[in-house]
C-alpha positions in Angstrom: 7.9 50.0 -54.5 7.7 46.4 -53.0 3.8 45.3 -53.9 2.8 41.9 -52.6 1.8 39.2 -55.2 -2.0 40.2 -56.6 -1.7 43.7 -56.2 -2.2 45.8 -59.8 -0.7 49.5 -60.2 -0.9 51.8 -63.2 1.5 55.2 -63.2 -0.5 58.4 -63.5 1.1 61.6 -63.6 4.5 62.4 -61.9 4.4 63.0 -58.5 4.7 60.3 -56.3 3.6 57.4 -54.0 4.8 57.1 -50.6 2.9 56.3 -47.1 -0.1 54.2 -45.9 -2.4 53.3 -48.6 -6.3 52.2 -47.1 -7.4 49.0 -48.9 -9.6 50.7 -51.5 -9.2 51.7 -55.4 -6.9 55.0 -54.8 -4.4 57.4 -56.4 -1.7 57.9 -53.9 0.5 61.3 -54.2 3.2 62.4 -51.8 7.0 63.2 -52.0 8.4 61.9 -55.1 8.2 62.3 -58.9 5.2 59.7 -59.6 2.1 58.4 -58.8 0.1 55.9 -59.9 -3.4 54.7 -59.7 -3.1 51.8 -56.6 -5.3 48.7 -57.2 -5.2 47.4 -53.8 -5.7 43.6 -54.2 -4.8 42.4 -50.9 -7.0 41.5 -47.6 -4.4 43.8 -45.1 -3.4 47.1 -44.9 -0.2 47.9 -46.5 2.6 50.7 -45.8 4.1 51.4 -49.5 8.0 50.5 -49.2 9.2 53.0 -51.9 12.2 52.5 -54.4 15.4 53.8 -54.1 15.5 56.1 -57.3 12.4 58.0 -56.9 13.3 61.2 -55.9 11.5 64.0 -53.9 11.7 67.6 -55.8 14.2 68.5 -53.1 16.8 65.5 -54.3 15.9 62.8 -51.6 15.3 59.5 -52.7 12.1 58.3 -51.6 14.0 55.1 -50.0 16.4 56.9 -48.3 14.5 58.7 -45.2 12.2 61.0 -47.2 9.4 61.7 -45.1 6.1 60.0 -46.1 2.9 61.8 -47.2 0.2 61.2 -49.1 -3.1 61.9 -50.0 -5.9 59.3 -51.3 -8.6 60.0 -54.4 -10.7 57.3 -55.2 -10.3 56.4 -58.9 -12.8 54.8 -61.3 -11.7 51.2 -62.0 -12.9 48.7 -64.4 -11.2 44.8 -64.0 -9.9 43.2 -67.4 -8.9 40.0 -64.9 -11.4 37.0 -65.0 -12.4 35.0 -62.0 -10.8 32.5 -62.2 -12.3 29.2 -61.0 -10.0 27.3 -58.3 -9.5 30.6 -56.7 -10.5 30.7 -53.3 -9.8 34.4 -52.0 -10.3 36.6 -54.4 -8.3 40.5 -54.3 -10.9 42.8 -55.0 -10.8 46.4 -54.7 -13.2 47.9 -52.5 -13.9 44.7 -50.3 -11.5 43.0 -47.8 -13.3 39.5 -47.4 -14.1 37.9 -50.5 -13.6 34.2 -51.0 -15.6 31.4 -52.3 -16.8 28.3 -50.5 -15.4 26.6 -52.7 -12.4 24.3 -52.7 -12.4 22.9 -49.8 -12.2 18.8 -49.2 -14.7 17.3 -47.5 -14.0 14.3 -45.0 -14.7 11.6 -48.0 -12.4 13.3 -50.3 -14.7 15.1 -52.7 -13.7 18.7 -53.3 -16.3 21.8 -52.7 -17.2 23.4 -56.4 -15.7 26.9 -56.8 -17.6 29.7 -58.8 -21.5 28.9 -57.5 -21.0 30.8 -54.0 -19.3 33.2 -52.4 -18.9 35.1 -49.1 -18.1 39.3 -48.6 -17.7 41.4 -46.5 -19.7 44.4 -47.6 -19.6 43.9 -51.3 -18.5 47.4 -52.4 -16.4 46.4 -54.7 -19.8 45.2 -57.0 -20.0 49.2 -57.2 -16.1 49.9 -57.9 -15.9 47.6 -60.5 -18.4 48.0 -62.9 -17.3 44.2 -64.3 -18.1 42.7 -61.0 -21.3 41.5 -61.3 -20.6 39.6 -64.9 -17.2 38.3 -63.7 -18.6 36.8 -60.7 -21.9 35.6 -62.8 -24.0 37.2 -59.6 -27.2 35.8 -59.9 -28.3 36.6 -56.3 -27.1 38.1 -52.7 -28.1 37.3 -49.5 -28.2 40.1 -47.0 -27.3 38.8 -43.7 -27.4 42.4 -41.9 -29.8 44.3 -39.8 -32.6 46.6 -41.4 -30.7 49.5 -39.9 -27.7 48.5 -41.5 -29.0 47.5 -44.8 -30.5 51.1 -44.3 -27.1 52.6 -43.7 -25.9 51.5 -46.9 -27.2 49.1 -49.6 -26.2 48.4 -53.8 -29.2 49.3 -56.3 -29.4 45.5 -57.0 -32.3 45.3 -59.0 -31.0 48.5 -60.6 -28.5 45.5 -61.1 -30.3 42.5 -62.7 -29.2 40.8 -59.3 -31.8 39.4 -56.9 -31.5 40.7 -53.3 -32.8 38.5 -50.3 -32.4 39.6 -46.4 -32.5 37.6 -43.7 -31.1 39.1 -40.5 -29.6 37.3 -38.4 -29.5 38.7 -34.6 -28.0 37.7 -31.4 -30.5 39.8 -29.9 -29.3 42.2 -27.0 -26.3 40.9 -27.0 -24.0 43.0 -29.9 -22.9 40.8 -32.9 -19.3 41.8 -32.3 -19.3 39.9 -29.2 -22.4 37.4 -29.0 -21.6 33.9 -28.8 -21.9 32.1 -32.2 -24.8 30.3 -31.0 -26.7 33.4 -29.7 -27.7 33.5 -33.8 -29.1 30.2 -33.9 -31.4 30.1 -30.7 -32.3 33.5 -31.0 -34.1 33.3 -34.1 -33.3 30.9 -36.0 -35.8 31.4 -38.6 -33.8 34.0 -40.0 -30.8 31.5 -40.2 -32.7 28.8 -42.1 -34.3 31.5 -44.3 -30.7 32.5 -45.2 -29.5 28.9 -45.6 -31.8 27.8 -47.6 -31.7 30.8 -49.8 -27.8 30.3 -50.6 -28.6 26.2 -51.3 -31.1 27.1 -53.9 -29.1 26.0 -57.1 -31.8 28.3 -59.0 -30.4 31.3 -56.7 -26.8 30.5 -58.0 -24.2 32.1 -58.2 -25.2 33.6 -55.2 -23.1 36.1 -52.8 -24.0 36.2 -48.9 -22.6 38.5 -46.6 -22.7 40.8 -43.4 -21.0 43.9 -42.8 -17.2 42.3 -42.0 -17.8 39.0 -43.5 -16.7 37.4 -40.3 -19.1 36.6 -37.5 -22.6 36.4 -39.1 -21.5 35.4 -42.9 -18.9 33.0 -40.7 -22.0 31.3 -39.3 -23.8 30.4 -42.1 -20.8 29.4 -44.0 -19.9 27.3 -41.0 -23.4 25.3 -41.5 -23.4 25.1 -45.3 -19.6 23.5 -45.0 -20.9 21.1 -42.6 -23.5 20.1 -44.4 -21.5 19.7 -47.2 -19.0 17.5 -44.9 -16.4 19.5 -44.9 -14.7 18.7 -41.3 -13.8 20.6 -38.2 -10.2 21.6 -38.2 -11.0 22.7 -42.2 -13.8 25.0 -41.2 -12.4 26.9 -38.3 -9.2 27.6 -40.7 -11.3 28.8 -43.2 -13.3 31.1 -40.7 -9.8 32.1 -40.1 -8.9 33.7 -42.8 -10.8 36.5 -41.9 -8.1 37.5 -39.6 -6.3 39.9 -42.2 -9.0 41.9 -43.1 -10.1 42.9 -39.9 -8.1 45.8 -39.5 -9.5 47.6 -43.1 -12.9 46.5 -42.7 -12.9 48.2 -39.6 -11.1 51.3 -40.2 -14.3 51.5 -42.9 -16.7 51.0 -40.9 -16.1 53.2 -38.0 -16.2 56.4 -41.1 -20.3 55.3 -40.1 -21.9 56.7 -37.1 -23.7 53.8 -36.5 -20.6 51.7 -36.4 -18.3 54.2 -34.5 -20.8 53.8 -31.7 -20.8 49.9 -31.6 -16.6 49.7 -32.4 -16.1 52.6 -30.0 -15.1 50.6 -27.4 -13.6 47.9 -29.3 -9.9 47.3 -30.4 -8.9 45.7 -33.6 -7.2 42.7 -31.6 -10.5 42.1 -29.7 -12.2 41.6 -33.4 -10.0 38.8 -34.9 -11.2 35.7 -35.5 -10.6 33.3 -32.5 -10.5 29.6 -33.2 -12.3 28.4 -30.1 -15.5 30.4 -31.2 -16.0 28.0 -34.3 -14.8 24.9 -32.4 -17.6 26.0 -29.8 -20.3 26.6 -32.6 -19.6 22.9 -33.9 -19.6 21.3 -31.3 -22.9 22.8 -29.8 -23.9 21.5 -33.4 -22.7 18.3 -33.0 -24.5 18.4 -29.7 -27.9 18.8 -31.5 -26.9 16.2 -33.9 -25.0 18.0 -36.4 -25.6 20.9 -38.6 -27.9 18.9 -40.9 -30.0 17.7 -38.1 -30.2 21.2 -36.7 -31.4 22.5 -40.2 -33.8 19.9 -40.7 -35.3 20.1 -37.1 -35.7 23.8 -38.0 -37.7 23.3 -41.0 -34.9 22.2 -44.3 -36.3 19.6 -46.1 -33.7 17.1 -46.5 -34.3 16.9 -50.3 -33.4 20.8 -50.4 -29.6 19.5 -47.9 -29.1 16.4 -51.2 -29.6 18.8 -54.0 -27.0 21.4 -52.6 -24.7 18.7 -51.8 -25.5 17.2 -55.5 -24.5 20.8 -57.3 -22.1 21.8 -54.6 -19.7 18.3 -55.0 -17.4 16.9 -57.6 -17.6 14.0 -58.1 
């Protein structure tokens, strides 16, 4: 089987693996002699390419034309790999969108700490992996979704040991697959400082923020803290970029929700991808309101709360 780099496998049984394989924690069975037990590690979907040498029980080798089938069974999983700090996207099973703020250069050449904060999609893989939370050293997560939502589906995290804080953020009528970035921070931007300054708290730390893809909403408030960290525009969009290749998985989750089928129904997967101009237009209406600092402290930050995130949050 060809496996991209990241991806872990154990061999179970022997039956076999062949066909699509969701993003999840799965055993895969089909047409040849094995299976194994398929820790999916990386943001896209992936199509199993099969060995040559795996043989169905009617003789056909799995890489020769045997016709693909398979069935999927979660599996419990339990990580033995440390995070490992310097790593920005992290290959978690369960989630599609995890990465830390971390690592990124700022315009005077200082480099963004790794390990204090991270962005998700949502974080199921904190209920895959039992290991999670302690790997991660979760102190804290920020909820950036809807009560519905959060309603829908929401971790024990004081079941946990992990604080939970949610602050909504809303483009109001307008759906958040579609709004205009800056439909969060003029409808109420309460609910975007609240979230802010909930992830800059270095008592909150490490602290996890995310929505329910990890794209649009947790792509807004990762897009003010990097700014206020000084992290430029080019560097920002391409992070918010690398969304792109979970977009398809997150979505073929979420739409196994009624509440999310209806809002997705009428929405393709291309239509969902990050687009570059919707960050460049988000900074720049910043910039037009003086920045994202300005912005924030207009909006009630206290600047001493912006100098002590940028004092924890930047090697020196």
């Amino acid at each position: 089987m060809a496996m991209p780099p990241g991806t872990r496998w154990d061999a179970y049984d022997r039956q076999s693996v062949s066909g699509a394989c969701v993003p999840d924690v799965c055993r895969i069975s089909g047409c040849c002699e094995m299976s194994v037990a398929f820790l999916w590690a990386a943001p896209a979907p992936l199509v199993l390419a099969p060995t040559v040498g795996l043989h169905s029980p009617g003789g056909t080798p799995c890489g020769a034309g045997a016709e693909p089938r398979g069935t999927l069974v979660p599996v419990p999983f339990e990580s033995t790999q440390p995070v490992v700090p310097g790593d920005r996207v992290h290959l978690v099973p369960g989630s599609h969108n995890v990465r830390d703020l971390g690592g990124l250069r700022t315009r005077s050449g200082r480099t963004v700490r790794t390990g204090r904060v991270y962005r998700s999609d949502y974080p199921s893989f904190l209920e895959v992996d039992a290991t999670a939370i302690a790997r991660f050293g979760l102190a804290t997560v920020v909820d950036l979704r809807r009560g519905t939502e959060a309603a829908e589906e929401c971790i024990d995290w004081g079941g946990r040991g992990v604080a939970y804080r949610r602050w909504p953020l809303t483009a109001g009528r307008e759906s958040s697959w579609h709004a205009r970035y800056t439909s969060y921070l003029t409808r109420r931007p309460e609910t975007v400082v609240g979230a802010v300054r909930e992830v800059m708290r270095p008592a909150a730390h490490t602290v996890l923020f995310h929505c329910a893809a990890g794209k649009d909403r947790t792509g807004v408030l990762a897009a003010l803290l990097l700014a206020v960290l000084g992290v430029g525009e080019d560097d920002i969009v391409a992070d918010y970029l690398l969304s792109a290749a979970s977009v398809e998985p997150v979505i073929a989750r979420l739409v196994e929700m009624e509440m999310y089928a209806g809002m997705l129904a009428d929405s393709s997967v291309d239509e969902q991808l990050p687009r570059a101009e919707h960050m460049h237009l988000l900074l720049r209406w910043l910039e037009r309101h003086g920045g994202a600092e300005a912005w924030l402290v207009e909006h009630g930050v206290p600047a001493g709360e912006l100098t002590d995130f940028r004092d924890v949050m930047l090697e020196r």
